[in-house]
C-alpha positions as CSV (number, residue, x, y, z in Angstrom):
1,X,120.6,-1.9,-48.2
2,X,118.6,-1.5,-51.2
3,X,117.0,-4.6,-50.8
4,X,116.5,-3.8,-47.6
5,X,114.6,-0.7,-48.1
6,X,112.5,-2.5,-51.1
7,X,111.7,-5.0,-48.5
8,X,110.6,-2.4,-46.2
9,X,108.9,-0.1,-49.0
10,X,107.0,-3.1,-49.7
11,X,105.7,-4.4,-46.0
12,X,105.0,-0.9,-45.8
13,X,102.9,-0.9,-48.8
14,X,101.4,-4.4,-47.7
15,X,100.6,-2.9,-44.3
16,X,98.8,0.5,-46.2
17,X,96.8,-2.5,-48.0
18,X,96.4,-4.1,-44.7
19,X,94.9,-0.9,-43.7
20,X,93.1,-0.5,-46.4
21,X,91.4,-3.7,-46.3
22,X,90.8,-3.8,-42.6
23,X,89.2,-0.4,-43.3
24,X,86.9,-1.9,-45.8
25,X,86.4,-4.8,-43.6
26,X,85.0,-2.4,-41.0
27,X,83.3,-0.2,-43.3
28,X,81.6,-3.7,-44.5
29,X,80.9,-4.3,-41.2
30,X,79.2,-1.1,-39.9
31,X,77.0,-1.6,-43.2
32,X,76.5,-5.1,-42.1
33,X,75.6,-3.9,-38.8
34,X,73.3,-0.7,-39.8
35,X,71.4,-3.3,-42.3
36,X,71.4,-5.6,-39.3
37,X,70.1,-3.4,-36.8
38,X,67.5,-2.1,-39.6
39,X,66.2,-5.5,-40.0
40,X,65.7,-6.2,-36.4
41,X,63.7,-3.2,-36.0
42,X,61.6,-4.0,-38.6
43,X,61.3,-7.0,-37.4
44,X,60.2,-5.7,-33.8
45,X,58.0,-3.1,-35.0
46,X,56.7,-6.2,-37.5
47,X,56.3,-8.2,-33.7
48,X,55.0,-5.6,-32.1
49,X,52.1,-5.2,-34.8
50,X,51.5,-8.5,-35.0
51,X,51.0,-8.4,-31.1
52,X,48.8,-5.8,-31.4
53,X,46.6,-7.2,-33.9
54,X,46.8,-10.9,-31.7
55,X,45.8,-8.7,-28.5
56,X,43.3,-7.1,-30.8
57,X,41.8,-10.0,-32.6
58,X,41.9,-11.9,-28.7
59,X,39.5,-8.9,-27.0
60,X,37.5,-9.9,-30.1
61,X,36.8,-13.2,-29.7
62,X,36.7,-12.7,-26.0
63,X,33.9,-10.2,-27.0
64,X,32.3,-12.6,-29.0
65,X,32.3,-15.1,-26.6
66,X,30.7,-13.1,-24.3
67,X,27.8,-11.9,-26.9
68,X,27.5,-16.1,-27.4
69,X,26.9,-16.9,-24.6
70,X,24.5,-13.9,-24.0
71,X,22.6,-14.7,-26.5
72,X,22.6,-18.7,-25.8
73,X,21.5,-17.6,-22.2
74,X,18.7,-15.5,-23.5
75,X,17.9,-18.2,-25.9
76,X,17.6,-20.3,-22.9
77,X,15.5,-18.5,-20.9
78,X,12.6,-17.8,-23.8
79,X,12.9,-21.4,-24.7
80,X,12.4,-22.0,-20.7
81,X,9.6,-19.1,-20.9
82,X,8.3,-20.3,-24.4
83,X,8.0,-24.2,-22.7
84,X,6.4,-23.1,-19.5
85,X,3.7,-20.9,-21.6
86,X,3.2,-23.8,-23.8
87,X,2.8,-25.8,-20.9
88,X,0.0,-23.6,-19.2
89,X,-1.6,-23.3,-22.5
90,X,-1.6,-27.2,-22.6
91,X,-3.2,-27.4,-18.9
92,X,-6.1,-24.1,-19.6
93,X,-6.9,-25.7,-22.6
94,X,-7.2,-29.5,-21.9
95,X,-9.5,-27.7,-18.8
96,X,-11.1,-26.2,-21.1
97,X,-12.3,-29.0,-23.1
98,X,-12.9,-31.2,-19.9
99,X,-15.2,-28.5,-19.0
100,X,-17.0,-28.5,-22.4
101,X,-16.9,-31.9,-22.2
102,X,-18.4,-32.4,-19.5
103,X,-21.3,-29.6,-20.2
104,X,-22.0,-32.0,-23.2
105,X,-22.0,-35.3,-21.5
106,X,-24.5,-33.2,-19.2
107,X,-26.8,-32.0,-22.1
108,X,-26.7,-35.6,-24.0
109,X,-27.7,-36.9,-20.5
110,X,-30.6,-34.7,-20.3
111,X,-31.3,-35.2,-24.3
112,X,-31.4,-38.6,-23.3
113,X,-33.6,-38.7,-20.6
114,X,-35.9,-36.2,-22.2
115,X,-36.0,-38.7,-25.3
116,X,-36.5,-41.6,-23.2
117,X,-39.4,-39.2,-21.2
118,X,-40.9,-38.4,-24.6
119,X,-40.9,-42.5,-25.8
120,X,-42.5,-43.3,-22.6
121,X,-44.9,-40.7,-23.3
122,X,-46.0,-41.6,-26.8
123,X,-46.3,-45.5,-25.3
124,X,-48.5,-43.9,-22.4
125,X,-50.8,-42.1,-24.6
126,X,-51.2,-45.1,-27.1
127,X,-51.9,-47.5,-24.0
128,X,-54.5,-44.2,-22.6
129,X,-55.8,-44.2,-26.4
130,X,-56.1,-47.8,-26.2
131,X,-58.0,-48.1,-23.0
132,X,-59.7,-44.8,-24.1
133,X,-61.2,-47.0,-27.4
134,X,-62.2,-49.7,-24.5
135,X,-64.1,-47.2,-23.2
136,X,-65.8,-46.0,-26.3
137,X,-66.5,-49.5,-26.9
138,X,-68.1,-50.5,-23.5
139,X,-70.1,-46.9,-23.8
140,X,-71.2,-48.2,-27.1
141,X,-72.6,-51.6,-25.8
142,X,-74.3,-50.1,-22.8
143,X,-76.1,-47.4,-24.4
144,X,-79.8,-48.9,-24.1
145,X,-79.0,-49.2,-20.5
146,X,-78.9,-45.7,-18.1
147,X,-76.5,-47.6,-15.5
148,X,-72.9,-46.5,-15.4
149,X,-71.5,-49.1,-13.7
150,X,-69.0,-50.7,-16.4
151,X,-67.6,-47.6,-17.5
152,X,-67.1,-46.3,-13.8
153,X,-65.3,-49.7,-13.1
154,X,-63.7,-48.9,-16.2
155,X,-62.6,-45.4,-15.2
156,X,-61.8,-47.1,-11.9
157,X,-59.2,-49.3,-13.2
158,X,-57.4,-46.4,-15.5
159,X,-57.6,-44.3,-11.9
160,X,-56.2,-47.1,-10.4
161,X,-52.9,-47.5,-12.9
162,X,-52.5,-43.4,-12.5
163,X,-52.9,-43.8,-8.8
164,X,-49.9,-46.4,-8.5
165,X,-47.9,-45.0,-11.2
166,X,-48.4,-41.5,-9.0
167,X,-47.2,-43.3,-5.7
168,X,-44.5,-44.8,-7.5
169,X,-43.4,-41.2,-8.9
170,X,-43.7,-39.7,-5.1
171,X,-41.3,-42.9,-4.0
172,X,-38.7,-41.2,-6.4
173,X,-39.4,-37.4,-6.2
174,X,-36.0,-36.6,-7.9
175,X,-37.1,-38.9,-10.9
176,X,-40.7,-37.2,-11.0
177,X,-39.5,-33.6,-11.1
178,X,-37.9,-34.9,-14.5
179,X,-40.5,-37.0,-15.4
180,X,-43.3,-33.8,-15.3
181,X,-44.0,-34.0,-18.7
182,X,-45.0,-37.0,-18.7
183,X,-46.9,-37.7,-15.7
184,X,-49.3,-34.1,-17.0
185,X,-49.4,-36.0,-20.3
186,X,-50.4,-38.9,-19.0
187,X,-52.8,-37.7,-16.6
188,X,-54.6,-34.9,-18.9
189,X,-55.1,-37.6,-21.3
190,X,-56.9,-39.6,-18.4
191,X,-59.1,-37.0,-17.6
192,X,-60.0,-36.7,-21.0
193,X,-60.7,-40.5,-21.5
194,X,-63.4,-39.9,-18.2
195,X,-64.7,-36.4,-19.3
196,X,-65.3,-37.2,-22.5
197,X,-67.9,-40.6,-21.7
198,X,-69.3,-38.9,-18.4
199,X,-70.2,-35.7,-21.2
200,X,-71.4,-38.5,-23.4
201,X,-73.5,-39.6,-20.8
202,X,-74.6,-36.7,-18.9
203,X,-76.0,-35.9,-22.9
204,X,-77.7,-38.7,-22.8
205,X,-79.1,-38.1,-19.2
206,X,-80.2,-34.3,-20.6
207,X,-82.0,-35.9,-23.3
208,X,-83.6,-38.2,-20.9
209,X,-84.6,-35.4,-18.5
210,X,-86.0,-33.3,-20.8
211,X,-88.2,-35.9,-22.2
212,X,-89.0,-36.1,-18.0
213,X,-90.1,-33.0,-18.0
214,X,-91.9,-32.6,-20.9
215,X,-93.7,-35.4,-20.0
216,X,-94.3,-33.8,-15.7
217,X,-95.5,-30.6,-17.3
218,X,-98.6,-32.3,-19.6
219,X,-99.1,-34.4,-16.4
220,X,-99.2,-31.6,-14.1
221,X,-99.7,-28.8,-16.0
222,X,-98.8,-25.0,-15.1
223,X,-99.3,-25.0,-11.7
224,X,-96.3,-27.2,-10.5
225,X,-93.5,-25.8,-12.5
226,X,-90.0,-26.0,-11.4
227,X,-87.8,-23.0,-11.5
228,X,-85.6,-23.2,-14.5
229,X,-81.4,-22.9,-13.7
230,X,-78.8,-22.9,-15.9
231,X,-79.7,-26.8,-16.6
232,X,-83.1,-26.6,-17.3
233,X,-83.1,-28.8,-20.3
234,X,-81.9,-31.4,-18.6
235,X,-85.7,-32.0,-16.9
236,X,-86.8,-33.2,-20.6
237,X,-84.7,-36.2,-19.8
238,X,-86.8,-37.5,-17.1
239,X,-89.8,-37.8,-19.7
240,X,-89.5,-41.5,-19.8
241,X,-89.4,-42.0,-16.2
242,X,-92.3,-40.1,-15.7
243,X,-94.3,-42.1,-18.5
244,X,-93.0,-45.6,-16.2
245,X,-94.6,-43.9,-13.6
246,X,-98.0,-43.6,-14.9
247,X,-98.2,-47.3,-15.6
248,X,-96.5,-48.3,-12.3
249,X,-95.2,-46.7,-9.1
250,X,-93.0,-49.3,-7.7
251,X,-90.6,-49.4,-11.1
252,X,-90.8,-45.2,-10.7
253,X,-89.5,-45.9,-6.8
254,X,-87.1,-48.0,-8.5
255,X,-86.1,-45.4,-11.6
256,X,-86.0,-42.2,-8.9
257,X,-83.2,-44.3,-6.5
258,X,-81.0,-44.8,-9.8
259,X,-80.4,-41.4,-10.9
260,X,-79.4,-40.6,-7.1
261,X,-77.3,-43.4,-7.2
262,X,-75.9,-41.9,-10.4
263,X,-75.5,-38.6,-9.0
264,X,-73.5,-39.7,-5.8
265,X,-70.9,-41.4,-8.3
266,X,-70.7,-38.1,-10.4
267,X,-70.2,-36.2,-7.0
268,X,-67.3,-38.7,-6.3
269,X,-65.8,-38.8,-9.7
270,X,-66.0,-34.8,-9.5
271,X,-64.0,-35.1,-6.2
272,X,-61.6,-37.5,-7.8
273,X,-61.3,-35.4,-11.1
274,X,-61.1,-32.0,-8.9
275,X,-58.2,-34.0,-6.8
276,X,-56.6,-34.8,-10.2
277,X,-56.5,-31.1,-11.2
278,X,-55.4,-30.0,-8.7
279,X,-52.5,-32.4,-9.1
280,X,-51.7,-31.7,-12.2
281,X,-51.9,-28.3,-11.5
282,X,-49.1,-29.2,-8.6
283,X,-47.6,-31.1,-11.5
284,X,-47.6,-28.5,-14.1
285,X,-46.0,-25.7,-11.6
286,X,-43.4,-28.2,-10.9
287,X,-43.1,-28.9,-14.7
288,X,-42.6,-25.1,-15.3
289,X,-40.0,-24.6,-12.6
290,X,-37.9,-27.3,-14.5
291,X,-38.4,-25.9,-17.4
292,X,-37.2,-22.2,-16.0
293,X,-34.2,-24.0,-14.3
294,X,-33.6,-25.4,-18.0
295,X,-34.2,-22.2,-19.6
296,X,-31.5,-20.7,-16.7
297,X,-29.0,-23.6,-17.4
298,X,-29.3,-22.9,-21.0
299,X,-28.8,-19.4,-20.5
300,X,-25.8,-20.3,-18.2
301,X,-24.6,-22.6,-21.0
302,X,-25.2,-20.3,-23.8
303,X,-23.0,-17.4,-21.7
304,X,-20.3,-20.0,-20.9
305,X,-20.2,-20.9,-24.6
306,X,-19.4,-17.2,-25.6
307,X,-17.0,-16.3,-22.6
308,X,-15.4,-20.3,-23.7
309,X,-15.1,-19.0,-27.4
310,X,-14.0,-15.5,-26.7
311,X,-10.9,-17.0,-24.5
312,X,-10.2,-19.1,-27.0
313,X,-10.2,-16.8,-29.7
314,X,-7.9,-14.5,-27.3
315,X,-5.7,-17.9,-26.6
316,X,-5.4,-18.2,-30.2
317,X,-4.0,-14.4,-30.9
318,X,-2.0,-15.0,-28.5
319,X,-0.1,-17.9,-29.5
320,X,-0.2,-16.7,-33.2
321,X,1.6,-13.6,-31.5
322,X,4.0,-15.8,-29.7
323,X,4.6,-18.3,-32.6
324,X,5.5,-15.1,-34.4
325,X,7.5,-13.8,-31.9
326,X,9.3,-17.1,-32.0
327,X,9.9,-17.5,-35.8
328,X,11.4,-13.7,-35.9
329,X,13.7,-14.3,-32.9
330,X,14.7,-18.0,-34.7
331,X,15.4,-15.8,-37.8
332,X,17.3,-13.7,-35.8
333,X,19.6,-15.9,-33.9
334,X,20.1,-17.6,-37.2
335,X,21.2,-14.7,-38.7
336,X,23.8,-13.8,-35.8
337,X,24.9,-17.4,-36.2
338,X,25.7,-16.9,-39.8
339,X,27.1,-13.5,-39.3
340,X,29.1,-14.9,-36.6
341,X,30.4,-18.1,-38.8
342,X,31.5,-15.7,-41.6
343,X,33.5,-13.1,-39.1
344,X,34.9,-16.5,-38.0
345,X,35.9,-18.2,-41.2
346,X,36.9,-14.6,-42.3
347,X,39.2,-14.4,-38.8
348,X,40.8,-17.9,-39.4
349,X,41.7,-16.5,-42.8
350,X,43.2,-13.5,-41.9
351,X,44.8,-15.6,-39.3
352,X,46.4,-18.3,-41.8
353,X,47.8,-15.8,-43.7
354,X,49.3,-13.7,-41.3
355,X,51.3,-16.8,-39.9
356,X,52.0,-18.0,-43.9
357,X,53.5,-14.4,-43.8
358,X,55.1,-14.8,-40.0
359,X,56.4,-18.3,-41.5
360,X,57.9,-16.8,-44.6
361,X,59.0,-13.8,-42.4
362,X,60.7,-16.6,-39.9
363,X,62.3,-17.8,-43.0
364,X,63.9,-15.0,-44.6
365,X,65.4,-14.2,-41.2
366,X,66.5,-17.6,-40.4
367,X,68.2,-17.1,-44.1
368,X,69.6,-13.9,-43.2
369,X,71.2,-14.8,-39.6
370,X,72.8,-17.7,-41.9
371,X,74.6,-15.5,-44.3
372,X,75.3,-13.0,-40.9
373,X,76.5,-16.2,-39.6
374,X,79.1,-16.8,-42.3
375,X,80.2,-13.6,-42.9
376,X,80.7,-13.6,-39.2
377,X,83.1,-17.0,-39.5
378,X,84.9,-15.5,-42.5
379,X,85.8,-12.3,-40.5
380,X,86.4,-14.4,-37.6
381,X,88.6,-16.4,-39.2
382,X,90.2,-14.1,-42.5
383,X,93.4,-13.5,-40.5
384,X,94.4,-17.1,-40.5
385,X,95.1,-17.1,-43.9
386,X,97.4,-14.3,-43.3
387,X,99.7,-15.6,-40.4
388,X,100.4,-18.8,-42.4
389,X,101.0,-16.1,-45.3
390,X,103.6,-14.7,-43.0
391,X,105.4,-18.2,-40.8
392,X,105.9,-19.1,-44.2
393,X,107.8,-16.3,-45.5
394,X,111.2,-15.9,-44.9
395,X,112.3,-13.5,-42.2
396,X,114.4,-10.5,-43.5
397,X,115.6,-8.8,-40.6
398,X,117.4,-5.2,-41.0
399,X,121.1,-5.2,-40.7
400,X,121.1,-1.9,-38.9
401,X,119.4,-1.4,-35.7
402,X,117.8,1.6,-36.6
403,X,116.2,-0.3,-39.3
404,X,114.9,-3.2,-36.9
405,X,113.7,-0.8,-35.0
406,X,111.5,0.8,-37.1
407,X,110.3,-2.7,-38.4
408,X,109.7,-3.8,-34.5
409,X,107.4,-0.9,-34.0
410,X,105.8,-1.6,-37.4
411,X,105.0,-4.9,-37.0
412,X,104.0,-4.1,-33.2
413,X,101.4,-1.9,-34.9
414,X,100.4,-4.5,-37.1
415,X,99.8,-6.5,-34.1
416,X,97.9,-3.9,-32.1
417,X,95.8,-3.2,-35.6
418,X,94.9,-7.1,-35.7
419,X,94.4,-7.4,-32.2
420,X,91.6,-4.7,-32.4
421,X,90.5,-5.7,-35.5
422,X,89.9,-9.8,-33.4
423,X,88.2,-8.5,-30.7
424,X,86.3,-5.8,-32.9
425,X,85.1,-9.3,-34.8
426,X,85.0,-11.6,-31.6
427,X,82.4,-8.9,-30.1
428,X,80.6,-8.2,-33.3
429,X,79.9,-12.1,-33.4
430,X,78.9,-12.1,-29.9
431,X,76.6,-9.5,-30.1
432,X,75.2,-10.8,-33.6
433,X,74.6,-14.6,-32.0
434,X,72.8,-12.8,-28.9
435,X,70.5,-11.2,-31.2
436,X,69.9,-14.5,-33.6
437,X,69.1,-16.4,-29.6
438,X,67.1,-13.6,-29.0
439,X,65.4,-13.4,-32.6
440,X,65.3,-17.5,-32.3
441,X,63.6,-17.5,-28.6
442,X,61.1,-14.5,-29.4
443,X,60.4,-16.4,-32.9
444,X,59.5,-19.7,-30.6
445,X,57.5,-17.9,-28.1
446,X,55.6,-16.1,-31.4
447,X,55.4,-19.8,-32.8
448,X,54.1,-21.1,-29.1
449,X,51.5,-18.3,-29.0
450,X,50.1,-18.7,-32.5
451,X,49.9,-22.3,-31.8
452,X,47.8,-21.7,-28.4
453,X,45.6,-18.9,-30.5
454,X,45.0,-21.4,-33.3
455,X,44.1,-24.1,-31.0
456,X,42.0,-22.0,-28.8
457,X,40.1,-20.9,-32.5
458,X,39.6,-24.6,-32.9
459,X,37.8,-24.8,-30.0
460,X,35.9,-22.2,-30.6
461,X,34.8,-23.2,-33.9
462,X,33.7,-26.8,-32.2
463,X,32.1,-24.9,-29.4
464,X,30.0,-22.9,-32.0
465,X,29.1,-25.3,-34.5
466,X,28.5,-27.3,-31.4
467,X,26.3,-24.3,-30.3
468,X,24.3,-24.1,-34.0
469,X,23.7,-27.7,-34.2
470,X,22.1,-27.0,-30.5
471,X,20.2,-24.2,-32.4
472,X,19.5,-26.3,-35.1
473,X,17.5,-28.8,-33.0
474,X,16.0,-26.3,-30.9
475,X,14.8,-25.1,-34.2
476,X,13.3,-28.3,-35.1
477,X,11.7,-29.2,-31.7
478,X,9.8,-25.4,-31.9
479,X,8.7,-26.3,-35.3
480,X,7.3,-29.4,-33.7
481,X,6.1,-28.0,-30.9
482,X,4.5,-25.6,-33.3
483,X,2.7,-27.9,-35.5
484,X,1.5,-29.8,-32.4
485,X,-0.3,-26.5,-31.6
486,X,-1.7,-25.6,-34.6
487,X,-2.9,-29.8,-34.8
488,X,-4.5,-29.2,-31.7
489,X,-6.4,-25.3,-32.7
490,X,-7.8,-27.5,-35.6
491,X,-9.0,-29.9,-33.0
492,X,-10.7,-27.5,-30.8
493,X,-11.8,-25.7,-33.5
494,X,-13.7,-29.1,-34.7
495,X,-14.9,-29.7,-30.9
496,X,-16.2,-26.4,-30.6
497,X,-17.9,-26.7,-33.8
498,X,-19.5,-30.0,-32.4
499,X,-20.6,-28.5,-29.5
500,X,-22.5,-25.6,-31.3
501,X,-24.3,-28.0,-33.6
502,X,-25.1,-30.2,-30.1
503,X,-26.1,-26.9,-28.1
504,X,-28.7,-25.7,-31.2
505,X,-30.1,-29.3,-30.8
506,X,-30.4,-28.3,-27.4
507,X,-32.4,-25.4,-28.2
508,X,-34.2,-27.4,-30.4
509,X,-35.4,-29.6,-27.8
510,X,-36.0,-26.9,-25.4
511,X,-37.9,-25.2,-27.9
512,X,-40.1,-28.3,-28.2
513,X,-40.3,-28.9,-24.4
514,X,-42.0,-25.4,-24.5
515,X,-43.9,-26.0,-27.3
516,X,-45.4,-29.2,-25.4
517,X,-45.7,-27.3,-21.7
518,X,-48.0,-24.5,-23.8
519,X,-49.6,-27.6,-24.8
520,X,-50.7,-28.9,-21.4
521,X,-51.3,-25.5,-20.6
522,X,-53.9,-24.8,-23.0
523,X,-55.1,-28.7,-22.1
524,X,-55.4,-27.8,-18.1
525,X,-57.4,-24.5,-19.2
526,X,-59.8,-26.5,-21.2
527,X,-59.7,-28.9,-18.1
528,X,-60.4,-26.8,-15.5
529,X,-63.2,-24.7,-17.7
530,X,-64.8,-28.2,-18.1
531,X,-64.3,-28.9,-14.4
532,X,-66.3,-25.8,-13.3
533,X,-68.9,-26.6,-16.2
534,X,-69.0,-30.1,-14.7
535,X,-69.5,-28.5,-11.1
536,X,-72.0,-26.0,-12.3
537,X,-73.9,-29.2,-14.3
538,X,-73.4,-31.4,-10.5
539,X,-75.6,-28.5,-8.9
540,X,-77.9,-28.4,-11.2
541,X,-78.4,-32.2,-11.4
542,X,-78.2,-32.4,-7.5
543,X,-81.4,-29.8,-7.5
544,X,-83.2,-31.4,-10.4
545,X,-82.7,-34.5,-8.6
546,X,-84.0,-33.2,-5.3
547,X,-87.2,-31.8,-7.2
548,X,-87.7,-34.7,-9.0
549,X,-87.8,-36.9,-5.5
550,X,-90.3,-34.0,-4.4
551,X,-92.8,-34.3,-7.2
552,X,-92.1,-38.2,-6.9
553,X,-93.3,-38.1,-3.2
554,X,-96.6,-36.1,-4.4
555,X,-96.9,-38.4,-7.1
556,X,-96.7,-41.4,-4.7
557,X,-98.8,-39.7,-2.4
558,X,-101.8,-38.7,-4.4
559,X,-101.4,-42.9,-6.4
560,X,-101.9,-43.4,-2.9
561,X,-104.9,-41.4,-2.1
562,X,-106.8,-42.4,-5.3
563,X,-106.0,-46.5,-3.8
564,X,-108.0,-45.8,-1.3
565,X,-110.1,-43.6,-3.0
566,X,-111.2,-46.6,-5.2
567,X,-111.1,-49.0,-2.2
């Protein structure tokens, strides 16, 4: 019985150790458990953060996807803008410089011409000089003789060239209205190669008539005196006539029908030179209306010129505002691009570390669900040890039925205590591995997601470096496009230059023209005051001829009476 009760003294002490143990077990547990179940929170509210900041950091990029491709649509449509303004720049200004272009082929035409009008000019007045010297010439062989006949033939000839160079010019009336200048040239100097041996020769006729009437007044005395006009001295010509006559009357017949004769032609050749004024007057009206249209058209030029230069200059400003315009906008987009690159290499950063931190995170869990995992087994499994403890010990029963009872009831405690303490353990373990599944599958989807934001921040980062190196060339292609234009404001500049040096030749040339139209002004006045000195001289010479065939009929008459008188 002692032995008995020892035994029982001790089961019962084992089972108060059993107790004791199973209570620390628990208590091990529950600490296990609270840790546990701190942990996971952390590690949801460490999830939930990071979701946050994954949301967060995914409305960002969404934002700045949004701003990119604002601003690569605005860059767009200036560079659309920018290209159709360059393009209607190109088109204004290449009409522009057709326009001036063809102003100057206009002007170099008309230089031409007008040189080619002055060459044929200066060969016309050498050949009129020429024939002029001829003249001179012929005048200066026939002076001992009073007939004009060579020179008139002379004259007749030059009037003859003039008159078919004048039909030609009316055949072509578009090519005389250009060729003015010339033609008044020409024909003053003609006029003035006749005007200048008929003055010769009328002197010569003065001198003759004077000598005429010098000779009629000591022959007739102061009773037959003729009326003195504004050609009076001429009569002193006629002094050698009337000394012919006193030695013979037929030769003084003869000598009276010359002069007439003479006088007839100067009447004709007054016609013809009258005829010619007038022409040339005709000639030099036409020759001032071209010059006034040229005078217009160089006004018209000259205004073109400045409204040309003053669009130009405004073209210019303009462009220099839109270059500028340009270059700050480049500078600005380059700017946003590099602000933009260093927010994104600054987001991938933040981004690698939090997943080196997720990873390490992932780790220490995966570490702790491990030892969990063990501790679990060893609960699960720490009675084992214990039943093989107990099939191998020797079974004591009680001799008394009191005592088997008690150790029946005992031992169906200890049962009841291990069965709770089993399923306490199986559920625990349950519950722990449906967290660890539920920690492993959010862990995946976490993994899954970060994978899908990483590679979606690749992209990106093609897309925009993509995007700069699309900058980058639109960069270089303004640059071009802007050295082009400044290539082509030096070229203008250097055409417009040109043209101003071409259009003060111009002026030059005009001024000249005018210079030579005053000429042949001053020429026709000198002309036409000789032409009514000429006509003036004709009536005079047309009366002293008429007298002197009076006083020639008395002289005839009265040889006549003193014939038969002597008979």
């Amino acid at each position: 019985q002692m032995d008995e009760e020892d035994k029982k003294l001790d089961n019962l002490d084992d089972n108060s150790k059993l107790q004791e143990k199973i209570l620390a077990q628990e208590m091990e547990i529950k600490k296990l458990r609270d840790e546990f179940n701190l942990q996971r929170k952390k590690m949801k509210d460490l999830f939930m953060l990071k979701e946050d900041e994954c949301k967060k950091l995914a409305i960002d990029a969404a934002t700045l996807k949004k701003e990119l491709d604002d601003s690569k649509s605005q860059i767009m449509i200036l560079e659309y803008s920018k290209e159709k303004d360059l393009d209607d720049q190109k088109q204004s200004s290449q009409v522009e410089i057709q326009s001036l272009q063809q102003l100057v082929n206009e002007t170099l035409e008309e230089s031409t011409l007008l040189n080619s009008e002055s060459k044929r000019l200066a060969d016309e007045n050498d050949k009129l000089r020429t024939d002029n010297q001829e003249l001179k010439e012929l005048l200066s062989s026939h002076q001992d003789s009073p007939s004009l006949a060579p020179v008139l033939n002379q004259a007749k000839k030059i009037i003859r060239k003039l008159g078919a160079a004048d039909s030609s010019s009316h055949d072509n009336l578009e090519d005389s209205m250009r060729k003015v200048k010339k033609y008044a040239q020409e024909d003053a100097e003609v006029l003035r190669s006749l005007v200048v041996p008929l003055e010769e020769e009328i002197k010569t006729l003065k001198e003759k008539l004077r000598d005429a009437y010098d000779q009629l007044e000591k022959f007739r005395g102061d009773t037959n005196k003729v009326p003195e006009s504004a050609l009076v001295g001429m009569l002193k010509e006629s002094k050698q006539t009337e000394n012919q006559l006193d030695e013979n009357s037929s030769p003084n017949v003869a000598n009276s029908e010359t002069p007439c004769e003479m006088c007839k032609n100067y009447e004709t050749k007054l016609v013809q030179s009258q005829s010619s004024i007038s022409e040339e007057k005709q000639k030099v009206q036409t020759a001032e209306k071209y010059i006034e249209r040229l005078r217009e058209d160089l006004t018209r030029e000259g205004a073109l010129r400045r409204d040309l230069e003053t669009q130009w200059l405004e073209k210019r400003e303009q462009h220099k505002t839109q270059v500028q315009q340009l270059n700050d906008e480049i500078r600005e987009t380059d700017t946003e691009l590099k602000k933009l690159s260093k927010e994104y290499s600054n987001l991938k950063n933040n981004i690698k570390d939090e997943l080196q931190k997720l990873t390490a995170e992932r780790e220490q869990v995966y570490q702790h669900l491990e030892v969990l995992q063990k501790d679990n087994e060893f609960l699960s499994g720490k009675y084992l040890e214990h039943s093989e403890t107990l099939k191998d010990q020797d079974i004591n029963l009680p001799q008394n039925i009191e005592a088997l009872h008690e150790l029946v009831l005992q031992l169906y405690e200890n049962l009841i205590d291990a069965k709770v303490g089993l399923e306490f353990a199986e559920a625990k373990s349950l519950s722990t591995q449906d967290e660890a599944n539920l920690l492993r599958d959010q862990q995946q989807s976490r993994d899954r997601e970060h994978k899908h934001i990483e590679r979606d921040m690749t992209q990106r980062v093609h897309t925009l470096e993509e995007k700069l190196h699309q900058q980058n060339v639109n960069y270089q292609k303004l640059m071009s496009i802007k050295d082009e234009l400044e290539r082509r404001e030096t070229e203008n500049k250097k055409q417009i230059s040109e043209l101003r040096m071409q259009i003060i030749d111009m002026q030059a040339t005009n001024e000249k023209l005018e210079k030579t139209n005053l000429d042949i002004r001053s020429k026709m006045s000198v002309l036409q005051e000789d032409l009514s000195n000429n006509e003036a001289v004709q009536k005079d010479f047309v009366k002293l001829s008429q007298s002197l065939q009076m006083q020639l009929e008395k002289i005839r008459s009265a040889d006549t009476q003193v014939r038969w008188q002597d008979e």
